[in-house]
PLY file of the C-alpha trace (Angstrom):
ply
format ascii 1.0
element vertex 532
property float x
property float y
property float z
element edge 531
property int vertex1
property int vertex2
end_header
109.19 81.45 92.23
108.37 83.54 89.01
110.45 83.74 86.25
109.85 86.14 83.47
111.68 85.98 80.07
111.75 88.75 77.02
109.16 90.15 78.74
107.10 93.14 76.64
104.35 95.62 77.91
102.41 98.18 76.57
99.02 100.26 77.82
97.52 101.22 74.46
100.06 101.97 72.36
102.26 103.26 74.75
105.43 100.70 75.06
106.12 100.27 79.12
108.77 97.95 79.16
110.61 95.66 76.09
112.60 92.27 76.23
112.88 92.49 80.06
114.16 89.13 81.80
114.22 88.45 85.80
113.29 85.95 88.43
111.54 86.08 91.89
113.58 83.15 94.37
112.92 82.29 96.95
114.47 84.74 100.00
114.24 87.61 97.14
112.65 90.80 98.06
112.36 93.54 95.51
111.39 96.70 95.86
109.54 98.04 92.37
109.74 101.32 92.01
109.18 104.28 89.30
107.28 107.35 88.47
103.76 107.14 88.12
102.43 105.29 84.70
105.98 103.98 84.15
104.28 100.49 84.15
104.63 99.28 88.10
101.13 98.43 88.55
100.66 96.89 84.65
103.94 94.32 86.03
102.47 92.83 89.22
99.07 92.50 87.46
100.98 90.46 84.49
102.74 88.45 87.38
100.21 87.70 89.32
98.43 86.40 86.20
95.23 88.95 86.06
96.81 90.60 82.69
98.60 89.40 79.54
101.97 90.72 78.45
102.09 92.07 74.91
105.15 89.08 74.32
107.62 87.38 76.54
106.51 84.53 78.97
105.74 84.40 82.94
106.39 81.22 84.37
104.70 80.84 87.81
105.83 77.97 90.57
104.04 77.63 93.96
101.28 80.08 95.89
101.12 83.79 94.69
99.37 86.41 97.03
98.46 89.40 94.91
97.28 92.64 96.57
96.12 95.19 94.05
95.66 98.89 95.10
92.16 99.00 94.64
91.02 95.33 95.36
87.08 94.15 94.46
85.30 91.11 96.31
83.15 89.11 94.83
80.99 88.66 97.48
80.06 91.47 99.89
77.66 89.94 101.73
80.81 87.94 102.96
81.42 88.33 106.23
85.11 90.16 106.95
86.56 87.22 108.76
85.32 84.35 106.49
86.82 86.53 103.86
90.41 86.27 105.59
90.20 82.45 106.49
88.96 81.62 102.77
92.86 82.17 101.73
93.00 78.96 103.30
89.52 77.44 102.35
88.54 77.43 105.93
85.53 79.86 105.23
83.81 76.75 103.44
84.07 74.31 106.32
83.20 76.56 108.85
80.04 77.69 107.30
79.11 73.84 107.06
80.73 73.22 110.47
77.86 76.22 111.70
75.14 74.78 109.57
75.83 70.90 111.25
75.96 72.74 114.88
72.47 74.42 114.28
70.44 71.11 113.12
72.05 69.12 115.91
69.55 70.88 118.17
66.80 70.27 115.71
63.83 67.98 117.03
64.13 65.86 114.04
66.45 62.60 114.98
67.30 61.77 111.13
68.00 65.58 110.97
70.37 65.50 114.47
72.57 61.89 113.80
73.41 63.41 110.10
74.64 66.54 111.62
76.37 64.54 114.00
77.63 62.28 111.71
78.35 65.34 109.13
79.88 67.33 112.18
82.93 65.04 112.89
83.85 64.45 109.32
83.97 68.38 109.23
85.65 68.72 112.19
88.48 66.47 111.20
88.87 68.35 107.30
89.32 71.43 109.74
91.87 70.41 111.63
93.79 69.03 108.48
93.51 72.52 107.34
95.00 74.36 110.33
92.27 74.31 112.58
91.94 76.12 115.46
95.39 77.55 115.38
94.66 78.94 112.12
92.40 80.74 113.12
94.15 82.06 115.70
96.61 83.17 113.26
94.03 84.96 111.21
92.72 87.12 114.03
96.30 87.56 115.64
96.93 89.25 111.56
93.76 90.37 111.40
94.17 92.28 115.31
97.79 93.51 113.74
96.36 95.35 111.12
93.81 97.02 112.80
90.83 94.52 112.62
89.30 93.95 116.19
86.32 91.61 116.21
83.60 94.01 115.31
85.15 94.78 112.24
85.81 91.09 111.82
82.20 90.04 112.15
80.24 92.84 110.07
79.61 91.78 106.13
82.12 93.58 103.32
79.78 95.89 102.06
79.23 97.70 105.51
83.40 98.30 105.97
85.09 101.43 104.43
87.19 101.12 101.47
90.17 101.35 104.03
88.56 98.13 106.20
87.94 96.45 103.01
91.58 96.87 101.91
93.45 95.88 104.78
90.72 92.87 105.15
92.82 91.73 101.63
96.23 92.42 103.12
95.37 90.14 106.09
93.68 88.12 103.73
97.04 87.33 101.90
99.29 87.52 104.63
97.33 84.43 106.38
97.37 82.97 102.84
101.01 81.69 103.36
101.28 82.06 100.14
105.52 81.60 98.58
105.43 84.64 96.40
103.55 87.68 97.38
103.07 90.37 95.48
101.65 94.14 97.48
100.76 97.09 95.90
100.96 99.96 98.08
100.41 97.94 101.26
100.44 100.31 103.38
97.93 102.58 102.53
95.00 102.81 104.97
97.60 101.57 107.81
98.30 102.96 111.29
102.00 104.02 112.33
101.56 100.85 114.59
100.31 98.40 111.88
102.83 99.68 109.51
105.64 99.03 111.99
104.28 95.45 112.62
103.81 95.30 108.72
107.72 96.13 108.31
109.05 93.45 110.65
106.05 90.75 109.18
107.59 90.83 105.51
111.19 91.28 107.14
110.55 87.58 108.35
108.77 86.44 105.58
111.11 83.29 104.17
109.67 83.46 100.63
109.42 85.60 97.60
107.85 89.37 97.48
107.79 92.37 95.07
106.27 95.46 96.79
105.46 98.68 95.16
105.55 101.50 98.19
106.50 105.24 98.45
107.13 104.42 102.18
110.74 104.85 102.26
110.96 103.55 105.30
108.90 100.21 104.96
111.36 99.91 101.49
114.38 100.28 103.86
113.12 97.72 106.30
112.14 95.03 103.71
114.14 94.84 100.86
117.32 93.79 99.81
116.40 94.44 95.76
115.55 97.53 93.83
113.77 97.05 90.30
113.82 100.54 88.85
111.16 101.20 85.98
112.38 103.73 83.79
109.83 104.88 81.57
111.89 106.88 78.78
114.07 103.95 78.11
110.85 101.17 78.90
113.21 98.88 81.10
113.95 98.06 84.02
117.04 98.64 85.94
117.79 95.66 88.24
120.45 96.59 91.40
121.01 93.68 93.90
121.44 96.08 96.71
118.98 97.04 99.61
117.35 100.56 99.95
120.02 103.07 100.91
122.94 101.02 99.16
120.17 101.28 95.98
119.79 105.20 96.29
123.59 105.88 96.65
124.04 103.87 93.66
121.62 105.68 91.73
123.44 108.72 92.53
126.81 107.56 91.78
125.17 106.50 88.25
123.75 110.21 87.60
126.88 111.31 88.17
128.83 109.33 85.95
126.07 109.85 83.04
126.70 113.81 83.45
130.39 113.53 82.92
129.96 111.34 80.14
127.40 113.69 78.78
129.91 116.55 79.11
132.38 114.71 77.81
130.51 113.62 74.69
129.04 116.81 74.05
132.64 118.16 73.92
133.76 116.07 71.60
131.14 116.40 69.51
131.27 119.82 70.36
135.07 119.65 68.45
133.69 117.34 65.27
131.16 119.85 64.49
133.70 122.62 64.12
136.40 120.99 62.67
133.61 119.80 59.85
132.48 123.26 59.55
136.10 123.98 59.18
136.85 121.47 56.39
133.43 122.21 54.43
134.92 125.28 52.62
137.49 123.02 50.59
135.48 120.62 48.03
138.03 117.68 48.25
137.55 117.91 51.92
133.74 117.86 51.87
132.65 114.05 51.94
135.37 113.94 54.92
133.21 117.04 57.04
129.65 115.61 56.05
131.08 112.18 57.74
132.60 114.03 60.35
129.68 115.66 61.31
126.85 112.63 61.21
129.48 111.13 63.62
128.48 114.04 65.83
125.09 114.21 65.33
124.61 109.97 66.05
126.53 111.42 69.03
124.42 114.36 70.39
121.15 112.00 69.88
122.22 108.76 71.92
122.31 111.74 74.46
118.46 112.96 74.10
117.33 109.93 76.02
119.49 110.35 78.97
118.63 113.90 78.48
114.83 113.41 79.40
113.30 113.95 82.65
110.66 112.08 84.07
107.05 114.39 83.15
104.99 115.39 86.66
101.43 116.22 86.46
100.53 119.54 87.21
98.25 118.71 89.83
96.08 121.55 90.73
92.35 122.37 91.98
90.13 124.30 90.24
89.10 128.16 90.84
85.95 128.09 92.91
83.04 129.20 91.88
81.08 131.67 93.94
79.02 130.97 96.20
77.08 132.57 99.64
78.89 132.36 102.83
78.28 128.94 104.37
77.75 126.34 101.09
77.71 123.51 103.17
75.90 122.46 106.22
75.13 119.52 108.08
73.01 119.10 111.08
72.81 115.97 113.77
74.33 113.03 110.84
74.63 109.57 112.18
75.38 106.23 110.77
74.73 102.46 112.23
75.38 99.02 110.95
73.12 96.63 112.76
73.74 97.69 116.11
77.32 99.01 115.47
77.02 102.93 116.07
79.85 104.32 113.81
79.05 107.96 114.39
76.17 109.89 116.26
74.95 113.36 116.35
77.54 114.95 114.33
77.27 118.81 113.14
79.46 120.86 110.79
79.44 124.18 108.97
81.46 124.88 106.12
82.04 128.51 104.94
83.09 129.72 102.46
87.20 128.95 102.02
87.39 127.09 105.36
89.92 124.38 105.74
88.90 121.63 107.85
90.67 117.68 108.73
88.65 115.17 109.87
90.74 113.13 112.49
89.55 109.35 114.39
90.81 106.02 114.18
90.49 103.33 111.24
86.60 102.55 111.74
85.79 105.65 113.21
83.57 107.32 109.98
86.06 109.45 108.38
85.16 108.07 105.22
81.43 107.62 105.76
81.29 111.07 107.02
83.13 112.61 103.44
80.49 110.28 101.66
77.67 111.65 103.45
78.84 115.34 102.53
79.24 114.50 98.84
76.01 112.95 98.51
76.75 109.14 97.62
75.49 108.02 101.15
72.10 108.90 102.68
72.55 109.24 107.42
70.49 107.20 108.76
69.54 110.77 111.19
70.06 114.12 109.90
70.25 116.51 107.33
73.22 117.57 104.72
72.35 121.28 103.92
73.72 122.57 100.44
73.97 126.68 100.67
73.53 129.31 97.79
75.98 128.22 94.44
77.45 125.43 96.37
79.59 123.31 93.98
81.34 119.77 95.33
84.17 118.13 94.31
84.49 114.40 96.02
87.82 112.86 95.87
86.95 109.32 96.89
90.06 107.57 98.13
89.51 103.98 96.48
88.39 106.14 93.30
84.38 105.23 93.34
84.05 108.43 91.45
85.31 106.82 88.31
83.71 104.80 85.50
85.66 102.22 85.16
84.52 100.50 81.69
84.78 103.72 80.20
87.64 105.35 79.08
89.83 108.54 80.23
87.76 110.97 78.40
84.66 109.51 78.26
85.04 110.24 82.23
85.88 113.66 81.85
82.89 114.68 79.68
80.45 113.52 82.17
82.60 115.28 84.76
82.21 118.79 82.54
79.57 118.01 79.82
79.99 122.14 78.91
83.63 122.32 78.47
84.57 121.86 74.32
86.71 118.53 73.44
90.23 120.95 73.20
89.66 122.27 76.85
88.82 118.70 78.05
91.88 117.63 76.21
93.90 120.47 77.65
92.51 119.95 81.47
93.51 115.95 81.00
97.18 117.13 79.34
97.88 118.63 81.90
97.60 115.57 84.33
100.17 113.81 81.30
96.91 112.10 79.77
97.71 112.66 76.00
97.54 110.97 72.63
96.41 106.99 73.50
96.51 107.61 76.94
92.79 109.32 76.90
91.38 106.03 75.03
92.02 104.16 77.93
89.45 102.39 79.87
89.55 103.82 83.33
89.68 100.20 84.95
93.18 99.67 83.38
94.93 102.43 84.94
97.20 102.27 87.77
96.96 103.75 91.34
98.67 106.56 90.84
97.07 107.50 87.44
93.38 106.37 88.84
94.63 109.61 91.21
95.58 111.85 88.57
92.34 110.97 86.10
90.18 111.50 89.59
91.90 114.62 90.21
91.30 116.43 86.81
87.44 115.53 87.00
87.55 118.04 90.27
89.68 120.73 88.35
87.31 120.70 85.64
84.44 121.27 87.67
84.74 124.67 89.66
84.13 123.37 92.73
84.13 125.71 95.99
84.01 122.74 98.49
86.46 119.76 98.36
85.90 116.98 100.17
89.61 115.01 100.01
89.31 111.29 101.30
93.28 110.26 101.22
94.59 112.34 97.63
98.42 111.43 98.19
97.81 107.44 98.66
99.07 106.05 95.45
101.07 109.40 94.10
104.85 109.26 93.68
107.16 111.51 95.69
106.81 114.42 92.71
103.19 113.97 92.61
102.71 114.20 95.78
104.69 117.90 96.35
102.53 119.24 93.34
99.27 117.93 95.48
100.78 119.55 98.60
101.76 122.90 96.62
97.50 123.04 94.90
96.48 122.89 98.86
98.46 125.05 99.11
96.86 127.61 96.96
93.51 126.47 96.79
91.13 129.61 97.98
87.87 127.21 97.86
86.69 125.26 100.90
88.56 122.20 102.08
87.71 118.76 104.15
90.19 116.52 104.07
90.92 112.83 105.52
94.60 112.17 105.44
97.65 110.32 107.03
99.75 112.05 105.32
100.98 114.88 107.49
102.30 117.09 105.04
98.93 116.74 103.09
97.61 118.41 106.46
100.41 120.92 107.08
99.78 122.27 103.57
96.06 122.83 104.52
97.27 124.69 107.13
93.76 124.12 108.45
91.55 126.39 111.10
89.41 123.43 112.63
89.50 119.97 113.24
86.55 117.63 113.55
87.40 114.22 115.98
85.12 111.29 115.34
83.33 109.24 116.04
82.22 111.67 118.98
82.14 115.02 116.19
83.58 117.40 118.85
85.15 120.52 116.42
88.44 122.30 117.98
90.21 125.24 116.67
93.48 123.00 115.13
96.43 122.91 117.25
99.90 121.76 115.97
99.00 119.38 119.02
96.55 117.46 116.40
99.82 116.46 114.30
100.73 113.59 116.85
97.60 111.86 115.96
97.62 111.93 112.53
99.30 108.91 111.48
97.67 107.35 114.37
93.84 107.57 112.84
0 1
1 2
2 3
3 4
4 5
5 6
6 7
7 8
8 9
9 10
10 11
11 12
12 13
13 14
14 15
15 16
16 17
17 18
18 19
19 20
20 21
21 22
22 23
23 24
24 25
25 26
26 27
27 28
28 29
29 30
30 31
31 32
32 33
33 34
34 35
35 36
36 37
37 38
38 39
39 40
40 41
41 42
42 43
43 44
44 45
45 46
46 47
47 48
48 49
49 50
50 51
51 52
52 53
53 54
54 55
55 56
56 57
57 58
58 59
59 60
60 61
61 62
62 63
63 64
64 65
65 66
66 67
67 68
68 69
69 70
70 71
71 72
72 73
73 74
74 75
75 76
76 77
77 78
78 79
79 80
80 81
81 82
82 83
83 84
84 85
85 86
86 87
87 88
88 89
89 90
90 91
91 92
92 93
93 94
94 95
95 96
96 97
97 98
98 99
99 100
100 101
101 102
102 103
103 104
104 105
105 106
106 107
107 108
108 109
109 110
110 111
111 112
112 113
113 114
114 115
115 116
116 117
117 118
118 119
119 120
120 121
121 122
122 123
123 124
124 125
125 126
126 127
127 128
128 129
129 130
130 131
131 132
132 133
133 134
134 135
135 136
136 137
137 138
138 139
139 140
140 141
141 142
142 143
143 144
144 145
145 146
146 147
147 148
148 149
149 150
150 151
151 152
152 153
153 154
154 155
155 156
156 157
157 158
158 159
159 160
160 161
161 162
162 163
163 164
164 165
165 166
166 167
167 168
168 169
169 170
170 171
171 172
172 173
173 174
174 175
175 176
176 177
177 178
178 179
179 180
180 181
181 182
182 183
183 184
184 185
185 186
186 187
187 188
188 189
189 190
190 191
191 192
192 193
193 194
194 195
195 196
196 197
197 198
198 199
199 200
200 201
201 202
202 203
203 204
204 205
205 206
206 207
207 208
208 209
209 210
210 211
211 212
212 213
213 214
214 215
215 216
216 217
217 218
218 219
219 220
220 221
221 222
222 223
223 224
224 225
225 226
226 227
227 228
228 229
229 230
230 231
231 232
232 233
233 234
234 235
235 236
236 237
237 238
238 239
239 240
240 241
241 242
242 243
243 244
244 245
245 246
246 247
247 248
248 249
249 250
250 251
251 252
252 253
253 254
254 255
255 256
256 257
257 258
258 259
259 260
260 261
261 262
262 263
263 264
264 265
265 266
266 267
267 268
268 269
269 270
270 271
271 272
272 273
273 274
274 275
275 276
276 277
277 278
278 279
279 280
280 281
281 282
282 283
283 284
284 285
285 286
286 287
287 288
288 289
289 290
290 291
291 292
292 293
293 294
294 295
295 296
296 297
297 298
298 299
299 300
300 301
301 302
302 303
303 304
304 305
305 306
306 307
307 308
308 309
309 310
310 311
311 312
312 313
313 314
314 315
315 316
316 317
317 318
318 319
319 320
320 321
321 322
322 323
323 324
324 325
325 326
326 327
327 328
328 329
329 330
330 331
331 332
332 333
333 334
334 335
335 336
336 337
337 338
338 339
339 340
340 341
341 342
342 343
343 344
344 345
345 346
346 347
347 348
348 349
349 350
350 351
351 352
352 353
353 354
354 355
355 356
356 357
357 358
358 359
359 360
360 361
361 362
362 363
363 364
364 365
365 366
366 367
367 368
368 369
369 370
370 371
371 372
372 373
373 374
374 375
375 376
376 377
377 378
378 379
379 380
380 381
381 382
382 383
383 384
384 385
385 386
386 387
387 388
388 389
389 390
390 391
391 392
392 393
393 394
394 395
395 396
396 397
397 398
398 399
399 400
400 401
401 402
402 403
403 404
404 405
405 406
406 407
407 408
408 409
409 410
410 411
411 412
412 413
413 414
414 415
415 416
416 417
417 418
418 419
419 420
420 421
421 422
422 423
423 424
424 425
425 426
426 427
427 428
428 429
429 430
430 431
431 432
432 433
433 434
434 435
435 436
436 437
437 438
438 439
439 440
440 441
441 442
442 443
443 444
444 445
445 446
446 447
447 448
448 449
449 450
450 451
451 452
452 453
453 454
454 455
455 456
456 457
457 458
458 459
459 460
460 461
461 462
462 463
463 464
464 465
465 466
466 467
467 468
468 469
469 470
470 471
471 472
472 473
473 474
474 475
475 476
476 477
477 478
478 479
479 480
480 481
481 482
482 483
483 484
484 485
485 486
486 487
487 488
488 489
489 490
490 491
491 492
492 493
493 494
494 495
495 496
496 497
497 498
498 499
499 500
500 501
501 502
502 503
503 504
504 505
505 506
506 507
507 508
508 509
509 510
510 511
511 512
512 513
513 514
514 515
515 516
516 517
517 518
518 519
519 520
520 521
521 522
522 523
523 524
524 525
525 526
526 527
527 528
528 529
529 530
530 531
């Protein structure tokens, strides 16, 4: 249970939400939702305890799970599984439970009876902890969201920043923890583990908040709606499920129009009748009243008046460049003896769209990192062509500096632009004012997006490599994304789930790993899109 009292936010200077009360019971599941920056992100953070609210008080009772959108591990050297079972602290005793094992075949007799003697006292803290069924719970989670036992048994630091994400959701799911708080959970998901995803929080008995754009994961799962309204920095509770929630919200537009008509005609009359009486002097106190009343009128109106800002989202002209920029010749990529990807060849030319399709494990990621640069195959060759200029969109945002702040990041994206056309590039994406003295690491999902996003505009680039761009982006967001691939006339290769992302490629080829055969594209392809 969390309850939060007089509750005040603020990133920078910028006030997010002020004297804001509610409470998480048990059996309560809220869907938080907003545009963009409104403050969603900032919230869970503050309730899961990793931030400090500006004033009010958070009072927390029983086991929070937190999943952030872009979650670090300390240790990632860790292997996946242990990671998972430590939600429990079963990592620890297994790792001593190993360690006894291996010196009860050692030579040494002193060495063998303490292991022995070690090994049952073990044994019996691991079965007070769940034991074997435990962990048969974590890898029945774990095989749920996509996790077979190869993935399960390779370190962190070897797993893509889609592996190492949903390791965290299965992490907190096996937690069993009362009150769980997921942002974005299911980015990086399958149709299937999404599906299995909806009807695991459906049961869950206890508390949850979940920030999604996946309408139909919100429809499955909750039976609150917290709206964040950023031009009035509150939030609007409903105690109604999804659809119930949306038809309210239109029934509540609807009334605020007629009142706004109706005050704006009244107004509307005060203002001419005081223009009417401001000719006679012994009527003139009486119109300058009269029309102040109007006035106080017109402005409680301004607020309801405003409309949520969207980024423009765009890409940036391409520079020129010869007619293939990009090549790569026989790339491949091991861990250990896991083969991710072998033998894999690709030619980019010059405005060529291109989606990289396979399942969760199957490179896509490693493949995009390869391209930019930021990972070296362990077998071939990455081939940059005459005036060849990249822009990386990395989905879990590696691109960024996070101890430095909005604009330090864009200078070092385009060190030649002045400070007013950096300024006007990060406007544009609705970073003004305080907003650019932000440190990177602060900002939510869908801003980390944005901020990622303008580094690209800002430097020419003729070849985009796209690794996820809509995770994270609310539904306006996302259409101005959609609408710059649109129109972009550089090179594109994008890795997406999203199937409008790909439809607005409209791309020529597709590349299928981990085998790297290339097909023209086929409308065919679409089917297995939320699939990989």
């Amino acid at each position: 249970m969390i309850i939060v009292q007089n509750l005040e936010l603020r990133a920078g200077a910028r006030l997010l939400m002020d004297e804001v009360s509610f409470r998480i019971d048990k059996g309560d599941k809220i869907g938080l939702v907003g545009r963009n920056g409104a403050g969603k992100t900032t919230l869970t953070r503050v309730l899961a305890g990793e931030g400090l609210p500006a004033a009010g008080k958070v009072t927390r009772n029983g086991e929070i799970g937190y999943l952030p959108q872009d979650p670090r591990t300390p240790d990632m050297e860790q292997l996946a599984r242990d990671r998972i079972l430590s939600a429990r602290d079963l990592d620890k005793v297994i790792t001593k439970l190993r360690k006894a094992e291996s010196e009860m075949a050692s030579d040494d007799a002193k060495i063998r009876d303490k292991a022995m003697s070690r090994y049952d006292r073990l044994e019996q803290e691991f079965l007070n902890n769940g034991g074997y069924a435990a962990e048969s719970e974590a890898a029945a989670i774990s095989s749920n969201l996509a996790l077979p036992e190869r993935i399960l048994n390779q370190p962190l630091r070897t797993l893509s920043g889609g592996q190492r994400r949903r390791v965290e959701l299965a992490r907190i799911l096996f937690s069993g923890a009362e009150t769980m708080l997921l942002d974005e959970p299911t980015n990086h998901l399958d149709a299937d583990s999404i599906s299995w995803l909806r009807d695991f929080l459906k049961a869950h008995q206890g508390g949850l908040i979940v920030i999604s754009h996946d309408v139909e994961l919100l429809e499955a799962t909750v039976n609150k709606v917290f709206h964040l309204d950023a031009n009035r920095a509150t939030i609007d509770q409903y105690n109604l499920g999804w659809k119930k929630y949306l038809e309210q919200r239109e029934t509540d537009e609807r009334a605020r129009k007629r009142e706004r008509i109706n005050v704006e005609k009244k107004a509307g009359v005060l203002l001419d009748q005081a223009n009417k009486m401001r000719a006679k002097a012994t009527k003139a106190v009486a119109a300058q009243n009269m029309a102040r009343r109007a006035e106080r009128m017109l402005a409680g109106l301004a607020e309801a008046r405003t409309a949520d800002k969207v980024a423009a989202l765009r890409f940036p002209d391409p520079a020129p460049c010869g007619k293939t920029p990009l090549t790569a010749e026989g790339l491949s990529k091991s861990y250990g003896s896991l083969e991710i990807f072998t033998d894999v060849d690709l030619a980019i030319d010059r405005g060529s769209k291109v989606v990289v399709l396979g399942l969760n494990g199957a490179g896509k990621t490693t493949l995009l990192r390869m391209l930019a640069g930021v990972d070296k195959p362990d077998t071939g060759d990455v081939l940059p062509g005459h005036g060849l200029k990249i822009g990386y969109y990395a989905q879990e945002h590696e691109t960024l500096d996070t101890n430095r702040s909005v604009l330090e990041n864009m200078r070092s994206a385009a060190p030649e632009l002045r400070d007013a056309e950096v300024r006007g590039v990060l406007g544009s994406f609705l970073f003004s004012g305080d907003d650019v003295d932000k440190p990177a690491g602060v900002l939510s999902g869908g801003e980390k997006t944005r901020l990622a996003l303008a580094t690209i505009v800002a430097s020419s680039a003729n070849v985009l490599l796209l690794d996820e761009p809509t995770n994270n982006l609310d539904p306006a967001s996302r259409q101005e994304i959609l609408s710059a691939l649109r129109n972009y006339t550089g090179a594109v290769v994008l890795v997406s789930h999203d199937e409008g992302a790909v439809e607005a490629l409209n791309p020529e080829r597709v590349v299928l790993l981990p085998d790297g055969v290339e097909d023209h594209w086929s409308e065919d392809y679409l089917d297995l899109i939320t699939l990989a």
